[in-house]
C-alpha positions as CSV (number, residue, x, y, z in Angstrom):
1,X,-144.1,-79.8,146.7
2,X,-142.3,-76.9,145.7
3,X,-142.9,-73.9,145.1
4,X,-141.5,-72.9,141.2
5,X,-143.4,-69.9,140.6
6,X,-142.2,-68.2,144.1
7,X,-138.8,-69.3,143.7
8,X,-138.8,-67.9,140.2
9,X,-140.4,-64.8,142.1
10,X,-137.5,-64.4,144.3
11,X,-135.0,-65.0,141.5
12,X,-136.2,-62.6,139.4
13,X,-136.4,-59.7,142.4
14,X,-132.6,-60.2,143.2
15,X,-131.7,-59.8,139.6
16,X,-133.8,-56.5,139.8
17,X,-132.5,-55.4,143.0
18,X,-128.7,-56.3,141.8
19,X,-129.4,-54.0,138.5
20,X,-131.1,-50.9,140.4
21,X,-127.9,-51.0,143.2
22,X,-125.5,-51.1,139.5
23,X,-127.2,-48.4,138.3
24,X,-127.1,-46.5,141.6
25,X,-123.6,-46.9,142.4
26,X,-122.8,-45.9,138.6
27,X,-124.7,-43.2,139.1
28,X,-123.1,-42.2,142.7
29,X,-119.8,-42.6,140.9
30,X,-120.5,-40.1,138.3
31,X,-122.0,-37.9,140.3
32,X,-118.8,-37.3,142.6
33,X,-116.7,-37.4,139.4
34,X,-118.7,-34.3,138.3
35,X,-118.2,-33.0,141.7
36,X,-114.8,-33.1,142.1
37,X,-113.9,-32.0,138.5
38,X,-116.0,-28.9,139.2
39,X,-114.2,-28.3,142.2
40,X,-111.2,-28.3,140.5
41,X,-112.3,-26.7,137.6
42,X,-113.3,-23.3,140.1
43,X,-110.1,-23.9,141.9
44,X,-107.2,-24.9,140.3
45,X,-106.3,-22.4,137.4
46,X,-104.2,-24.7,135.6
47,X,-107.0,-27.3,135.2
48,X,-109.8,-24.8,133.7
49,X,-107.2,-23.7,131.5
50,X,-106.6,-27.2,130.6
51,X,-110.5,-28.0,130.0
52,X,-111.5,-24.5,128.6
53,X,-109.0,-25.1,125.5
54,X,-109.5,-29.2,125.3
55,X,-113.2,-30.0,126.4
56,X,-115.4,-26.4,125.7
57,X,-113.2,-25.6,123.2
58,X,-112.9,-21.6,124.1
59,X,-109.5,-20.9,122.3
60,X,-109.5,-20.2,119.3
61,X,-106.7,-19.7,117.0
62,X,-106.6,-17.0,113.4
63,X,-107.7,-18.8,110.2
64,X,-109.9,-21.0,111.3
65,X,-112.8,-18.6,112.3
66,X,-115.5,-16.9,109.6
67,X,-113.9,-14.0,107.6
68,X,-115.2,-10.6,105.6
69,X,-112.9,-9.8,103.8
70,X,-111.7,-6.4,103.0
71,X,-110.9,-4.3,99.3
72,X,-107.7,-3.3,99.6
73,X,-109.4,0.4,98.8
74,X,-111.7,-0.2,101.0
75,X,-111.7,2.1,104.2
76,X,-114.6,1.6,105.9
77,X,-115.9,2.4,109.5
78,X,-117.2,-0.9,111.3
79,X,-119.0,-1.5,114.1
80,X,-120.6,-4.7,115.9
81,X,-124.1,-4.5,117.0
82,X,-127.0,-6.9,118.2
83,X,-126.1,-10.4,115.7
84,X,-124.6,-8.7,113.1
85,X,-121.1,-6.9,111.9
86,X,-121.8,-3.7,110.3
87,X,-119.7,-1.5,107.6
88,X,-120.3,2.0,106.5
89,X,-118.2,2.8,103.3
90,X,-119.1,5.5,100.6
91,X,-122.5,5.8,102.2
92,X,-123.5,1.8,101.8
93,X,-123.6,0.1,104.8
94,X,-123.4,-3.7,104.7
95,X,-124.6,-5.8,107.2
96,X,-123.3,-9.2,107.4
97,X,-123.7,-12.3,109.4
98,X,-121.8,-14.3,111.8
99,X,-121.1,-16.5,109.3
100,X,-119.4,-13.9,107.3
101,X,-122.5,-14.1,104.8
102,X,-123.4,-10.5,103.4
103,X,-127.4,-10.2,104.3
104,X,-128.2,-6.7,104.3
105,X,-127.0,-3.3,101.9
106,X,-128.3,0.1,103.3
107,X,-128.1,3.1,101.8
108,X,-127.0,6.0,104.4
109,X,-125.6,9.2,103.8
110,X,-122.7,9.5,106.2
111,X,-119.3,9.1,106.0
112,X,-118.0,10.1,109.6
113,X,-120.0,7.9,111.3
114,X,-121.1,7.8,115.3
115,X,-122.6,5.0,116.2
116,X,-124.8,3.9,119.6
117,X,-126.5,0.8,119.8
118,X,-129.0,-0.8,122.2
119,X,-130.8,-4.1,121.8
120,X,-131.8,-4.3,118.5
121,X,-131.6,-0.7,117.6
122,X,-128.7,0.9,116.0
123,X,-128.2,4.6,115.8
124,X,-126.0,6.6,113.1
125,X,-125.1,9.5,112.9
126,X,-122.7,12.4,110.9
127,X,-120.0,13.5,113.2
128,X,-120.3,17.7,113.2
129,X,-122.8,17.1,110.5
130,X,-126.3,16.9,110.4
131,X,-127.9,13.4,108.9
132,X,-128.7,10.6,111.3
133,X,-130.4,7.0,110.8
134,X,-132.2,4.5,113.3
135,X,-132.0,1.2,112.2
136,X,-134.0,-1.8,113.5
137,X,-132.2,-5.2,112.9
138,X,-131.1,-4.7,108.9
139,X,-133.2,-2.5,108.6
140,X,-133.9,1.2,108.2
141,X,-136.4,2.4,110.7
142,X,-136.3,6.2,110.0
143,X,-134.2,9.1,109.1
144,X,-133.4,12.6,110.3
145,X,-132.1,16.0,109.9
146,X,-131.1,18.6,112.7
147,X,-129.5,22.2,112.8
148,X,-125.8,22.8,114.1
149,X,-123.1,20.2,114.0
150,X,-124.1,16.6,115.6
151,X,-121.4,15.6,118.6
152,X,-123.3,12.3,119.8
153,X,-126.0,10.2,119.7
154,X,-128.1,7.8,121.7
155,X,-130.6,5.2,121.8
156,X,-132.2,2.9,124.1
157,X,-133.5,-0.8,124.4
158,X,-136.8,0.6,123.1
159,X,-135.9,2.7,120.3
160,X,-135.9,6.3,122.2
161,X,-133.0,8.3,120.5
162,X,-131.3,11.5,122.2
163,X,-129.1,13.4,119.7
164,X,-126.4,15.8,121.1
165,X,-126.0,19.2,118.4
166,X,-123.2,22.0,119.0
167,X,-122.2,25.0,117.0
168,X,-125.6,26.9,117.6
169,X,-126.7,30.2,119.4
170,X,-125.9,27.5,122.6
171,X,-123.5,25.5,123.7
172,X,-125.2,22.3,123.8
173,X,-128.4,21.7,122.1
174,X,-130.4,17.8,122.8
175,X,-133.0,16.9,120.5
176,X,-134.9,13.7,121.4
177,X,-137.2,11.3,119.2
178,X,-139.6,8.2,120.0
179,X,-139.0,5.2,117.8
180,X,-141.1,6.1,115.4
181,X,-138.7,9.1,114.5
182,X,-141.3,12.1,116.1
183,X,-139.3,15.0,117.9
184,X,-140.5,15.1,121.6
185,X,-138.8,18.1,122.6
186,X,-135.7,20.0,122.4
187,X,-133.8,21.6,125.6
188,X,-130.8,23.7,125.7
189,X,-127.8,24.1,127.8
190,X,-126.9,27.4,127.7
191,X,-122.8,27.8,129.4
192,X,-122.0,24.0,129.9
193,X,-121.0,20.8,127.0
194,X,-123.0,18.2,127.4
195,X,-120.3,14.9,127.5
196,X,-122.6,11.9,127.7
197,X,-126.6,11.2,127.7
198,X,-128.5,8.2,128.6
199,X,-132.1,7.5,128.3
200,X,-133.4,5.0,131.1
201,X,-135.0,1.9,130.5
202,X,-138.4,3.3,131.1
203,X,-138.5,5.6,128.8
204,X,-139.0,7.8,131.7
205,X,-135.9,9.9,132.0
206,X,-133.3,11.6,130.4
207,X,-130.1,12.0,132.1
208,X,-127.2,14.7,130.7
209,X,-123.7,14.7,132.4
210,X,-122.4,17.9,131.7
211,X,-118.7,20.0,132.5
212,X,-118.7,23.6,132.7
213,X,-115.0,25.1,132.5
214,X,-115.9,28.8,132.7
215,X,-114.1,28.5,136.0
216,X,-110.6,28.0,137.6
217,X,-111.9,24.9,138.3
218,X,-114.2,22.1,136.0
219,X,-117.5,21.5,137.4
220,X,-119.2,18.4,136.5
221,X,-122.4,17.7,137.0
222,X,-125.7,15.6,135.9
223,X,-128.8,17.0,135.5
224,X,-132.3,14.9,135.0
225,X,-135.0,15.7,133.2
226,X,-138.6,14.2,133.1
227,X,-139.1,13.1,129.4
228,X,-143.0,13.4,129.9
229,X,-142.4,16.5,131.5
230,X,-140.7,18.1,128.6
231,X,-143.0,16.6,125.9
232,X,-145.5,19.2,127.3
233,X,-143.0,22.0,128.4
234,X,-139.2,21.2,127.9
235,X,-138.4,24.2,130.6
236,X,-139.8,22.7,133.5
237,X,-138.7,19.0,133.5
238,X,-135.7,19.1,135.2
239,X,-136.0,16.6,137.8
240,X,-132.7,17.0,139.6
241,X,-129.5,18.1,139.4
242,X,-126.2,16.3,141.1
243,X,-123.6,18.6,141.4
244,X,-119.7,17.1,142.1
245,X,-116.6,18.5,143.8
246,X,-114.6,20.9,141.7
247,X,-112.3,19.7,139.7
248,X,-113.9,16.4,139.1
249,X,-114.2,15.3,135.6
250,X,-117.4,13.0,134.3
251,X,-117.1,11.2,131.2
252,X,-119.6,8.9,130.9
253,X,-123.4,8.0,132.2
254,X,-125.5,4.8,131.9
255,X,-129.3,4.0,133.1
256,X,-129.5,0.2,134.3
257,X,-132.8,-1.4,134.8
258,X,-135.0,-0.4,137.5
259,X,-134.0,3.7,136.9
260,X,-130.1,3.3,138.7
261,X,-128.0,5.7,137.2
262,X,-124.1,5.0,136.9
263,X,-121.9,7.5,136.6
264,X,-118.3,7.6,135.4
265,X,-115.6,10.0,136.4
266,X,-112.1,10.0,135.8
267,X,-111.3,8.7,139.4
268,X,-114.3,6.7,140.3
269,X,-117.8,5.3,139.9
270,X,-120.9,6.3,141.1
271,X,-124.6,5.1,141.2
272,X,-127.1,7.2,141.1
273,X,-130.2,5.5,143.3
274,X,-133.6,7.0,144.8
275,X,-132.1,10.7,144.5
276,X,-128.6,9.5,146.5
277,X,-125.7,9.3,144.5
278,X,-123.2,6.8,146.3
279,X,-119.7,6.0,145.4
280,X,-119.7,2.2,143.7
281,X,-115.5,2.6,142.8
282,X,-113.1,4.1,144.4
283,X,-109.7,4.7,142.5
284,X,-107.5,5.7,145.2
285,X,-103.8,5.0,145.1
286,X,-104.5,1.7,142.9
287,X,-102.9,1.7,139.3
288,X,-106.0,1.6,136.9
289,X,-105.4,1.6,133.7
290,X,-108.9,1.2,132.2
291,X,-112.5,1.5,133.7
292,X,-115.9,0.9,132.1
293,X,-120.1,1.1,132.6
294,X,-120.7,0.5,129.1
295,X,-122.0,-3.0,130.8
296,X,-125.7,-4.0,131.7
297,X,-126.3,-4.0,135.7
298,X,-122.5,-4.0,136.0
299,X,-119.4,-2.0,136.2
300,X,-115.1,-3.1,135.6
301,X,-111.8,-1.5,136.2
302,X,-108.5,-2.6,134.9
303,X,-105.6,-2.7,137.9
304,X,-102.1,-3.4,137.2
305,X,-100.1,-5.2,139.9
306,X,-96.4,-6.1,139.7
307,X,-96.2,-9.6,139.5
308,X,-92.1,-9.6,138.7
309,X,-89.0,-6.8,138.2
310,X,-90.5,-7.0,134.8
311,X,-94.0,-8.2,134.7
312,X,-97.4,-7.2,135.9
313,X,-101.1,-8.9,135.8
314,X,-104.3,-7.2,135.0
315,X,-106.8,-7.9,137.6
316,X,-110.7,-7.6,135.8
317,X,-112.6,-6.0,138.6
318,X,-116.3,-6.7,137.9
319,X,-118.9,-4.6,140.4
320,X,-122.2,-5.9,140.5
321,X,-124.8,-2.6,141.1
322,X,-127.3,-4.7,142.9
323,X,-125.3,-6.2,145.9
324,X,-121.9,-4.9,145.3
325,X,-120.2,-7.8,144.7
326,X,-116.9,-8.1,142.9
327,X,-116.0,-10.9,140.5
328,X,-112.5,-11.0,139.2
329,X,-110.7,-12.2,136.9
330,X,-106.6,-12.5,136.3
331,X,-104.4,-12.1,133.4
332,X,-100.9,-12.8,133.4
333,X,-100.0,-9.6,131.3
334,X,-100.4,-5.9,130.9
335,X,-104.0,-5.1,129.1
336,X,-103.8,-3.1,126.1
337,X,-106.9,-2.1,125.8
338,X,-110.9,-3.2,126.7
339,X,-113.9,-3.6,125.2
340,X,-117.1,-3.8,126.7
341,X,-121.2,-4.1,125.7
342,X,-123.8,-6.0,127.7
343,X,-121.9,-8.5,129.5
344,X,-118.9,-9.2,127.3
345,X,-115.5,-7.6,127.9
346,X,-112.5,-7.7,125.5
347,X,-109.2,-7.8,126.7
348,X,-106.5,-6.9,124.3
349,X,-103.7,-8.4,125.1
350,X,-101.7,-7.8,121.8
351,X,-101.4,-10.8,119.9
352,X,-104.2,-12.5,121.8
353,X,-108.0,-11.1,123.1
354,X,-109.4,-12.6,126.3
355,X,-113.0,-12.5,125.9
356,X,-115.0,-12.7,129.8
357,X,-118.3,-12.5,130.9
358,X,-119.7,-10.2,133.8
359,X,-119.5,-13.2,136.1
360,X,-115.7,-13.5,135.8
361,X,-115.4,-16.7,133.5
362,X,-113.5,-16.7,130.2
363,X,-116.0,-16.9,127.4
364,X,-114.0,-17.0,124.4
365,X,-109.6,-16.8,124.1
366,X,-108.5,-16.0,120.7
367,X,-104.8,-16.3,119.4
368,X,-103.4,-14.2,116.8
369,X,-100.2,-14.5,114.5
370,X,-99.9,-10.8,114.6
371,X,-100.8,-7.9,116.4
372,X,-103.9,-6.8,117.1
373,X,-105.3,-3.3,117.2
374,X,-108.4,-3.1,116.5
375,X,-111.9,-4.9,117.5
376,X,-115.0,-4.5,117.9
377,X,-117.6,-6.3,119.7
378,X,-121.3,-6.3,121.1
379,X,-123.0,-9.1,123.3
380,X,-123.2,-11.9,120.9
381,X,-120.3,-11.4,118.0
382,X,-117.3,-9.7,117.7
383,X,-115.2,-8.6,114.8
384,X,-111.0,-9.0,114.8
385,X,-110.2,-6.3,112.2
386,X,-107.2,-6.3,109.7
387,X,-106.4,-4.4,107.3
388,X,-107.7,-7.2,104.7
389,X,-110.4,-9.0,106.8
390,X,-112.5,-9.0,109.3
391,X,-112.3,-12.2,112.0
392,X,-115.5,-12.8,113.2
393,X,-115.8,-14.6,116.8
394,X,-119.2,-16.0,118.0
395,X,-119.8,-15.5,121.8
């Protein structure tokens, strides 16, 4: 007699085991597929072009973004920080949205702004006048008044602001403040301009790049000071002091995380690393139009290379400070200008901006009707300015 119940047993397994090898050859299948078209995607230009503008969507064409729009009277200074579009006119300062929504009105009593901003802090400032502001988000955190004629200001992830004064008894005169808006000390530099400051992420440092060109020759040089040090006597907390070749000109300094100090001269970059300073870019003989640390835990140049009797590309060199690699990135025409903050960088192509990440991959392409001259941008929004609007471009 047979068995029904084991037959319809057996049946029943080879349906199961027919649907599980289905499903796994399905699956197999679209694995590879998603193999091979990432393959191609990091390989073949032509296709990530092709799938950045019709599958992610990354280009993005004017009109059909979020605007601000301008008064025609209107002439204010704007600037991009944290979420939010920022702009100071007859001492209001509106903050809007990326939608393009107005959320925030300020009264501040500038009206030739400097502006720094780190995280969520944003700090203003009167250009060779007194006033400056620390704002938190949308709102204002605290205000402050100095002597002598304000050159720049500074603030870190954590609120720490270092404000740069001129036009006094000294040359250079750098008042810092906690985030609560309490003077920690002052110290002075007597014969030398102070060109750029940067507080580290620790709170625990100040750095000052500073030129001296009493000489035949400018002497550069940065000089660290101990911020603890100099709460309690502002005369003894220098640290360190890194003295470069004659004739060397440094523009720019920026602490990355874990103390590394990066350093910006006209001809190269440098890190600054366990009291070694160490070349990170070397110019040379390469035509660099553009160079930038105004990155987090990275570094870029701009080089132009021929690419025809009358073209050239712009080659994005991206340095990583913590193992030195170098991501880059290729445009087929001359760079205008670039932008950079956190890990975006803005390429201004002229009608079009090429927005990329530190890791080399386009993040946003936007196409203009007209040419573009002016933008602004921080690590999540930037603004394409006109004179009747403002663009606004999510990243």
């Amino acid at each position: 007699m047979k068995d029904f119940w084991k037959e319809e047993s057996i049946e029943t397994v080879k349906k199961i085991n027919k649907k599980k090898l289905v499903i796994t050859v399905i699956m197999a299948i679209i694995v590879v597929a998603i193999i091979i078209i990432v393959g191609l995607y990091l390989s073949n230009k032509q296709i990530r072009e092709w799938i950045d503008k019709n599958i992610f969507r990354k280009e993005i064409a004017q009109d059909t973004v979020a605007t601000i729009d301008l008064k025609e009277e209107q002439n204010g200074k704007i600037y991009a920080f944290n979420r939010y579009i920022g702009i100071l006119n007859q001492t209001k300062f509106t903050i809007y949205g990326n939608t393009g929504n107005q959320e925030e009105n300020l009264d501040i009593q500038i009206s030739n702004p400097i502006f720094n901003s780190a995280n969520r802090f944003l700090a203003i400032a009167e250009s060779k006048g007194q006033k400056f502001y620390l704002i938190e988000d949308k709102s204002i955190l605290w205000e402050g008044e100095t002597d002598g004629n304000i050159s720049q200001i500074h603030v870190n992830k954590n609120g720490y602001v270092a404000v740069v004064i001129t036009g006094t008894i000294n040359k250079t005169v750098i008042e810092m403040y906690n985030p609560e808006g309490k003077k920690m000390f002052t110290t002075f530099l007597a014969s030398t301009r102070a060109v750029d400051v940067s507080i580290s992420n620790d709170n625990k440092y100040l750095a000052i790049a500073e030129v001296d060109t009493a000489g035949t020759m400018i002497q550069s040089s940065i000089r660290i000071l101990s911020i603890d040090k100099a709460e309690d006597d502002p005369s003894n907390s220098l640290e360190k002091t890194y003295t470069s070749q004659s004739g060397k000109l440094i523009t720019n300094v920026k602490y990355q995380d874990r103390d590394k100090l990066i350093c910006m001269y006209t001809d190269m970059i440098t890190q600054i690393e366990n009291e070694q300073e160490s070349a990170l870019i070397e110019i040379g003989d390469k035509k660099v139009t553009f160079q930038s640390i105004d990155l987090e835990n990275n570094a870029c140049y701009v080089e132009e290379k021929s690419s025809g009797l009358f073209t050239a590309d712009s080659i994005v060199n991206i340095v990583n400070i913590d193992n030195k690699e170098t991501k880059q990135y290729t445009v087929n025409y001359v760079a205008r200008e670039i932008y950079s903050y956190g890990s975006i960088i803005a390429l201004n192509l002229g009608t079009e901006i090429e927005f990329i990440n530190t890791g080399g991959w386009l993040v946003k392409r936007y196409i203009s009707n007209q040419e573009i001259t002016n933008i602004v941008v921080s690590d999540t929004i930037a603004g394409i300015i006109y004179r009747d609007k403002i663009e606004i471009i999510n990243l």
